[in-house]
Every structure is written in C-alpha cells, then in structure tokens.
GUPAGU-490176 format. One line per 10 residues: number of its first residue (from 1); their letters; for each residue x, y negated, z negated of N, C-alpha, C, CB. Coordinates in steps of 0.001 Angstrom, whole numbers. Glycine has a CB too. Example, Ala and Ser with C-alpha at 12.3 -4.5 7.8 and 13.67 -1.06 7.14 Angstrom:
BEGIN
1) as) 13190 5690 -7800 12300 4500 -7800 13200 3300 -7800 11308 4473 -9046  12850 2250 -7080 13670 1060 -7140 12900 -30 -7870 14084 598 -5725
// end
This chain:
BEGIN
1) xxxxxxxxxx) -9944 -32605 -37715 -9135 -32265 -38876 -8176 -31140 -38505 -10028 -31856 -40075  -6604 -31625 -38829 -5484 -30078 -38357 -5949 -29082 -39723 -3092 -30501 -38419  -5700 -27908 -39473 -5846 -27089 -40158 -4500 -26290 -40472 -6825 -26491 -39666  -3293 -26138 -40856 -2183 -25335 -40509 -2158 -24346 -41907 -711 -26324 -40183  -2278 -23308 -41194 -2315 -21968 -41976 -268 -21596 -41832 -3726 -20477 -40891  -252 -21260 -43385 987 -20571 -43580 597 -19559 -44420 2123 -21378 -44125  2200 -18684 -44586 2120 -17737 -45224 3996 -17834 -45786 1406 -16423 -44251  3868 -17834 -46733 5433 -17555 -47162 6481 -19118 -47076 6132 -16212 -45858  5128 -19886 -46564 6010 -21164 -46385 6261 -21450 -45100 7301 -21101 -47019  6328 -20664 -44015 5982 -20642 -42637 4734 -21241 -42225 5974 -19387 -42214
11) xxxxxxxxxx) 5184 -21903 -41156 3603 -22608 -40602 2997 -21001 -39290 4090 -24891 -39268  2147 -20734 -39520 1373 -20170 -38806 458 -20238 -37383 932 -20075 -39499  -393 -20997 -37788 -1646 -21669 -36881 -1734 -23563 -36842 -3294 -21009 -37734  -1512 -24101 -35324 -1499 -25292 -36259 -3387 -25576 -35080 501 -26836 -36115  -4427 -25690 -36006 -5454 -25590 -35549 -6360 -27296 -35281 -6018 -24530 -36509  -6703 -27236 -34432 -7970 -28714 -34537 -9292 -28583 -33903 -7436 -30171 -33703  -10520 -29103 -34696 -11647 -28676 -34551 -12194 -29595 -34078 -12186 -28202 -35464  -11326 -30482 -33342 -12281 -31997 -32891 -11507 -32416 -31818 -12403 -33431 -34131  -11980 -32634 -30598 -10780 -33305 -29227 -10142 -34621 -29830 -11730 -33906 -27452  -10488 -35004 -30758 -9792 -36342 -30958 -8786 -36218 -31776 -10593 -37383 -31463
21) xxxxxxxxxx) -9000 -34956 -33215 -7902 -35278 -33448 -6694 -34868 -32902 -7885 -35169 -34366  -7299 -33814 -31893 -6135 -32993 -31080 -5286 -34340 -30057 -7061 -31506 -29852  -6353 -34962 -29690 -5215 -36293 -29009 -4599 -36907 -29852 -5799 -37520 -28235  -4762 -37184 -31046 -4390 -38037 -31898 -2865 -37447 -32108 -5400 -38128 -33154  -3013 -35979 -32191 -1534 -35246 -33027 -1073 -34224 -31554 -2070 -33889 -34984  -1195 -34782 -30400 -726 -34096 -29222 839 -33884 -29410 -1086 -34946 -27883  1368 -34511 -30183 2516 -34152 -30226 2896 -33294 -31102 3126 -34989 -30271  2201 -33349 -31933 1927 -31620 -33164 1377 -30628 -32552 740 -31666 -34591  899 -30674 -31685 313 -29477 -30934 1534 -29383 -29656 -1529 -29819 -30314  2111 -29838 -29250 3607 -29442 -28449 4417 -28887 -29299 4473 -30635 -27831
31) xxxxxxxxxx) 4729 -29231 -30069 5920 -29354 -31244 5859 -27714 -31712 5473 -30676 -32792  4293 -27570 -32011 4277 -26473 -31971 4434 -25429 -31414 3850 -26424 -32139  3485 -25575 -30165 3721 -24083 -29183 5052 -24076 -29013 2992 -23978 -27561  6209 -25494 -28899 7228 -25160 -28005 8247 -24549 -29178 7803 -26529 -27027  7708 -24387 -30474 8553 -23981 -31692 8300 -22011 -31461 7717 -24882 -33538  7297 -21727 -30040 6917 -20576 -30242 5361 -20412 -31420 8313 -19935 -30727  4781 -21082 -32303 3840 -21054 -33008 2706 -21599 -31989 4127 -21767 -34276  1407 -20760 -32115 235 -21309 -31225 -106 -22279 -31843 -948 -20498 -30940  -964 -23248 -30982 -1553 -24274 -31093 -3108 -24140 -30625 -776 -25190 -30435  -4067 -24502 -31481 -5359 -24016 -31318 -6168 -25650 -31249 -5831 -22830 -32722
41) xxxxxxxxxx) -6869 -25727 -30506 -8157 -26501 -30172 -9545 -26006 -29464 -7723 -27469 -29367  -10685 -26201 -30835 -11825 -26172 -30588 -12929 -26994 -30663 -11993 -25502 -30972  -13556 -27335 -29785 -14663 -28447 -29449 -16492 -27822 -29450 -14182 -29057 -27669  -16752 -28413 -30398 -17978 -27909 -31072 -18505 -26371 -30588 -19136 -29007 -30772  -18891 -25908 -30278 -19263 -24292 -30150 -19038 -23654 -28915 -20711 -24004 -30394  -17980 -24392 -28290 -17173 -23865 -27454 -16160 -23274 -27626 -16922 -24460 -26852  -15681 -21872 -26529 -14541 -21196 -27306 -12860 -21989 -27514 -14361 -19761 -26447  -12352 -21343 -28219 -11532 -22338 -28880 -10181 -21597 -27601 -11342 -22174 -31085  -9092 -22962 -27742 -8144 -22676 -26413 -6826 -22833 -27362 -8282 -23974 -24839  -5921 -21738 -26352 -4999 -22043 -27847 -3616 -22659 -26561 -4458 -19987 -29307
51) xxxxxxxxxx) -2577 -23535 -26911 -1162 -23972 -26430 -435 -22935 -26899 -580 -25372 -26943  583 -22387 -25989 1720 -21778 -26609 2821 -21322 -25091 1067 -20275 -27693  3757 -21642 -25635 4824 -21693 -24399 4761 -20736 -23047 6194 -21352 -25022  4829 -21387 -22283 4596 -20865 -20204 5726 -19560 -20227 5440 -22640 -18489  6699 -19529 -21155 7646 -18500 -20662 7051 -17492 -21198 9116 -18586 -21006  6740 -17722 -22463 6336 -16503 -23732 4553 -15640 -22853 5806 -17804 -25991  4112 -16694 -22365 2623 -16378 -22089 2816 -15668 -20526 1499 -17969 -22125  3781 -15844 -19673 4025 -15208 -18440 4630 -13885 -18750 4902 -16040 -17535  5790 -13161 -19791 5870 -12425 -19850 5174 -11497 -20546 6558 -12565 -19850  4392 -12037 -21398 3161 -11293 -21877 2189 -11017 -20741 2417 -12105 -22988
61) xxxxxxxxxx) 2097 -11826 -19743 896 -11533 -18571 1729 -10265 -17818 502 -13148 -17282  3477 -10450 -17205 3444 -9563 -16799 3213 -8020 -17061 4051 -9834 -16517  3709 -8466 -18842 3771 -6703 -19148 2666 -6031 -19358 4501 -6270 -20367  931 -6681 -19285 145 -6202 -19196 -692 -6567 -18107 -172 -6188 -20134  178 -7093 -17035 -1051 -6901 -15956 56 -6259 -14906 -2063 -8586 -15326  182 -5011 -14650 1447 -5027 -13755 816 -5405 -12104 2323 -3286 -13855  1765 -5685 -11637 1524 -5759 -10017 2248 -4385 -9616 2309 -7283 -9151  1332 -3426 -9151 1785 -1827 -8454 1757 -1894 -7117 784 -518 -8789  1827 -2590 -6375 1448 -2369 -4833 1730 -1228 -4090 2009 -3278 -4070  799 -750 -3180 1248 709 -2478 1895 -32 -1202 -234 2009 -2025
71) xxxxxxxxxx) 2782 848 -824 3589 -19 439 3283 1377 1720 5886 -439 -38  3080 1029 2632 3379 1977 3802 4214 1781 5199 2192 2295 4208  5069 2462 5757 5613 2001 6584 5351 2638 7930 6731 1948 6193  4931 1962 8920 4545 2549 9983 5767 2394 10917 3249 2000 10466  5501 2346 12140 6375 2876 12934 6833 1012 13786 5499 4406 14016  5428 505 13585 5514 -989 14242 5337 -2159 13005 4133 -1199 15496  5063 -1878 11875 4917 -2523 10653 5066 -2114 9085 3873 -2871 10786  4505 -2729 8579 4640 -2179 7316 3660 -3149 6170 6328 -2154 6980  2122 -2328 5431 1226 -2670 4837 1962 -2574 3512 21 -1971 5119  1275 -3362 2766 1194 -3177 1582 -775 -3703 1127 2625 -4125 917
81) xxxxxxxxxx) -1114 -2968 -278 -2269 -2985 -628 -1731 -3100 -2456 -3212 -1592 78  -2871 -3771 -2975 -2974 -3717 -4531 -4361 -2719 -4624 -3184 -5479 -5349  -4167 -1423 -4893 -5453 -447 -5102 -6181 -1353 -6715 -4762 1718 -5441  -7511 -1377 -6339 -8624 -2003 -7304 -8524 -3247 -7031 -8511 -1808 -8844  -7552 -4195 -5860 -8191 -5518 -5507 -8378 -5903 -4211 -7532 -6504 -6006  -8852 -6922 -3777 -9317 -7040 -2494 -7966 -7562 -1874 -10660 -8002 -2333  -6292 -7146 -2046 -5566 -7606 -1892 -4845 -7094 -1260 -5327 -7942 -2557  -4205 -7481 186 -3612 -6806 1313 -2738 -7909 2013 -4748 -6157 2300  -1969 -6787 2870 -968 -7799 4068 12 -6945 4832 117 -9074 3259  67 -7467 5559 973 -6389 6595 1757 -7340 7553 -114 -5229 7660
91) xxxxxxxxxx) 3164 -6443 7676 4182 -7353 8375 4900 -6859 9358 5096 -7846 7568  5583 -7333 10156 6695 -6534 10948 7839 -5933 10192 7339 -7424 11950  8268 -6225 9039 9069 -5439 8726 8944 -5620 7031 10400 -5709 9493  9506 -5028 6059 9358 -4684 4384 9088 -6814 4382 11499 -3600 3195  10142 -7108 4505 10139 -9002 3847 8873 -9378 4148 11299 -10361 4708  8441 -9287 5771 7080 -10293 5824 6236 -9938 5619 6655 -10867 6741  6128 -8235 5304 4695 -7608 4534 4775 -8064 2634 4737 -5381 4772  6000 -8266 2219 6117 -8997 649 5775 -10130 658 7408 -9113 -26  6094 -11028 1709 5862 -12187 1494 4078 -12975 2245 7301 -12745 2063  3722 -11834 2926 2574 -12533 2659 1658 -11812 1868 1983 -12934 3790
101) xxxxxxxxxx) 1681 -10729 1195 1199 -10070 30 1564 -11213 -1227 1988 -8477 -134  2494 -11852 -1201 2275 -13121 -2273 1335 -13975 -1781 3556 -14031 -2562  883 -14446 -508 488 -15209 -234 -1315 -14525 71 1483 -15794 716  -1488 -13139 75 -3006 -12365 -485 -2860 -12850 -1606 -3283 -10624 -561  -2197 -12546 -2441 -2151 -12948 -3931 -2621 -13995 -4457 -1084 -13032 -4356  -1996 -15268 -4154 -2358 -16292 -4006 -3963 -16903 -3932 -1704 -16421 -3131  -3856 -16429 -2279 -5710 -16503 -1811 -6340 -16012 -2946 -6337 -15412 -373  -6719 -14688 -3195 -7255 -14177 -4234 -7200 -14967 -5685 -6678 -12974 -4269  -6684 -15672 -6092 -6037 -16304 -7268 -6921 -17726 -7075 -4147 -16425 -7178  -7275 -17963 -6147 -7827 -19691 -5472 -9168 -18796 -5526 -7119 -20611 -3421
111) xxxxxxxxxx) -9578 -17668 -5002 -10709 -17678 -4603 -11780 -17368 -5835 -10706 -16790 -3499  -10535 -16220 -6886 -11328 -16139 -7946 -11418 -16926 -8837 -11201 -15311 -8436  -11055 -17927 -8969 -11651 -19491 -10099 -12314 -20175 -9294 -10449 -20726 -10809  -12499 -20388 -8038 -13752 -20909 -7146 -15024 -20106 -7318 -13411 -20853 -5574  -14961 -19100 -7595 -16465 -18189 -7246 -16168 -16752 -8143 -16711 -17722 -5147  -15426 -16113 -7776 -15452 -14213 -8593 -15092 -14597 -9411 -14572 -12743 -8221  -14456 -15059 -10451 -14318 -15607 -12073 -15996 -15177 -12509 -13878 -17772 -12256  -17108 -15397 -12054 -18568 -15090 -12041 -18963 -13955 -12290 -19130 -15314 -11004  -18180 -13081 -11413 -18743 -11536 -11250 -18031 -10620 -11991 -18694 -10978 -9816  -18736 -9549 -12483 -18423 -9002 -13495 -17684 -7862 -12871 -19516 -8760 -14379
121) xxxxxxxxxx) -17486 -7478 -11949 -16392 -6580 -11501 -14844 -7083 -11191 -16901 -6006 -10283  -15284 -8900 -11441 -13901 -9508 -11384 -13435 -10615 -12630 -13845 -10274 -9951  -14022 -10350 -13204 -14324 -11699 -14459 -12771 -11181 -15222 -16315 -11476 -15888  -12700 -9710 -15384 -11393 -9400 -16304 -10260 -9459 -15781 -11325 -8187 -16858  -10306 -9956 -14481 -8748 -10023 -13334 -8125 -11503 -13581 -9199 -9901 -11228  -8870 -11752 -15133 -8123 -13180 -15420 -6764 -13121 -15511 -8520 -13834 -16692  -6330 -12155 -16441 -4504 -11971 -16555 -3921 -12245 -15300 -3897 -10344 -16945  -4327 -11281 -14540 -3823 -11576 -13552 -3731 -12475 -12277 -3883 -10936 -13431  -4791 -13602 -12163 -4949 -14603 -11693 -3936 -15549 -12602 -6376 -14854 -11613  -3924 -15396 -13712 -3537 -16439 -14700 -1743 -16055 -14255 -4239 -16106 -16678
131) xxxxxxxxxx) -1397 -14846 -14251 324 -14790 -13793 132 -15341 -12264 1208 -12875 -13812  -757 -15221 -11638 -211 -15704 -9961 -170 -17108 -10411 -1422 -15402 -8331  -733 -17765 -10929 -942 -19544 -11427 52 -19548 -11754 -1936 -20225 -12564  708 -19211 -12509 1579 -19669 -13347 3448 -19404 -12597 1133 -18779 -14861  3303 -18312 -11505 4499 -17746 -11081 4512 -18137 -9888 4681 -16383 -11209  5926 -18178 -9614 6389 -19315 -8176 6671 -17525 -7228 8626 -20909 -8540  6653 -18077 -6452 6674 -17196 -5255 7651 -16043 -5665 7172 -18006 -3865  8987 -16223 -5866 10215 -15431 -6189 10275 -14780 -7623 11419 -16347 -6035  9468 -15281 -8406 8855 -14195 -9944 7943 -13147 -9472 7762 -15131 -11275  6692 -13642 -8089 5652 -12345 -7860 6850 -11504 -7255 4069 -12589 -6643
141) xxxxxxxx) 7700 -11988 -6336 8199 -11006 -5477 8679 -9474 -6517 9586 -11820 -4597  9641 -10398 -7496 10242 -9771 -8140 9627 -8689 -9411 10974 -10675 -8422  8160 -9220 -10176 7268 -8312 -10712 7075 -7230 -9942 6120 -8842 -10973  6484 -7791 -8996 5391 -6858 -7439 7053 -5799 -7019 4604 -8677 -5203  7635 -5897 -6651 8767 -4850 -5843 10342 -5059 -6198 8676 -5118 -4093  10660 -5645 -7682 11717 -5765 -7929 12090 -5130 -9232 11932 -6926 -7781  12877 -5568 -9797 13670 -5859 -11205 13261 -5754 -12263 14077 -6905 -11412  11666 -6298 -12120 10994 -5663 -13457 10653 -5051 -14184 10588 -5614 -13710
// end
C-alpha cells in the first residue's frame, strides 16, 4: 500500500510497505526521488530504504564526510595518508601520490562492504564508502585536494 504524506498540498513522502507494491508503482517511486521528494520502501521488519536523487545524496555525502588527506613531500616522493583510516599511497611526484590515494580509497571502499561494514570501529565509515561508490575518479580527486 503507497502511503503519500502531504502538507499544504505538497506531496511529501511517497512511502511502500510491501516489495510488490513498490514494483508495481516503480515508476512512482522514480518520479519521485527524481522530482527531489524521497521515496521510501519497507519490507516487513526490515529497515526501511529510501530513493532519492545520486546528485542531491553525493553532495550531502560530501559535505559531511570530508576527505582531509595529510600530504608530505619528501625529497624522492610524496605520501599522502587519510588520519583515522587505514588509507595511504605514495608516489613519485604530487599526481601519482593523488591518484593512487583514489585508488587506497577505492580498495578500502571494496574491502569495507566485503568484511569491516561488521566491525564496529568501521561500521560508521558508511558515508564515506557510500561517496567513494558513488564518485568517479575526478569528483574524489577534486573533494580530496581540490575545489571543494
């Protein structure tokens, strides 16, 4: 059964409490998120998942999960580290220490929905697994050491 909560005449929430009817009205549940309004589906006493647009939900990830990386430059390379993750890389010069610090990133991002998603010193590094998923190589660059 949809459930759509308004207020003022505005649609609000457009909600479904059953996988079927959510297939049934998949196109009410696009229609929605892509109007910017969430789209909610929940399947018996499991937590409920909500749709709502990849652009809107990436810049919400960036502005609360920032990527800070410490950079150092040595004399024959140049490290970079994310302090509080197991996330590192080092290059011959600034580009190939960025670019495979996307590619720590990455690893880390594969490794924690395989296994540390589990552990409770890593279970809350969802945001930020969830922006590496979602961001192509040239968005981390640019969060991590650019424009943002």
């Amino acid at each position: 059964m949809a459930v759509m909560y308004t207020e003022a005449g505005v649609s609000m929430v457009l909600t479904f409490d059953k996988m079927a009817d959510a297939r049934d009205h998949l196109k009410d549940l696009y229609d929605s998120a892509q109007s910017g309004v969430p789209a909610v589906v929940q399947r018996s006493d499991d937590p409920a998942v909500a749709m709502v647009r990849l652009d809107s939900l990436k810049r919400l990830l960036r502005s609360s999960c920032p990527i800070d990386p410490q950079i150092r430059f040595g004399e024959q390379s140049v490290s970079v580290w994310l302090p509080g993750f197991p996330v590192s890389a080092q290059g011959a010069d600034f580009e190939a220490a960025a670019s495979e610090f996307v590619a720590a990133l990455r690893d880390y991002a594969e490794t924690w929905v395989e296994d540390l998603r589990h552990y409770p010193n890593h279970a809350e590094n969802w945001g930020l697994v969830n922006l590496v998923q979602l961001s192509d190589d040239a968005e981390l660059l640019r969060h991590a050491f650019g424009e943002e």
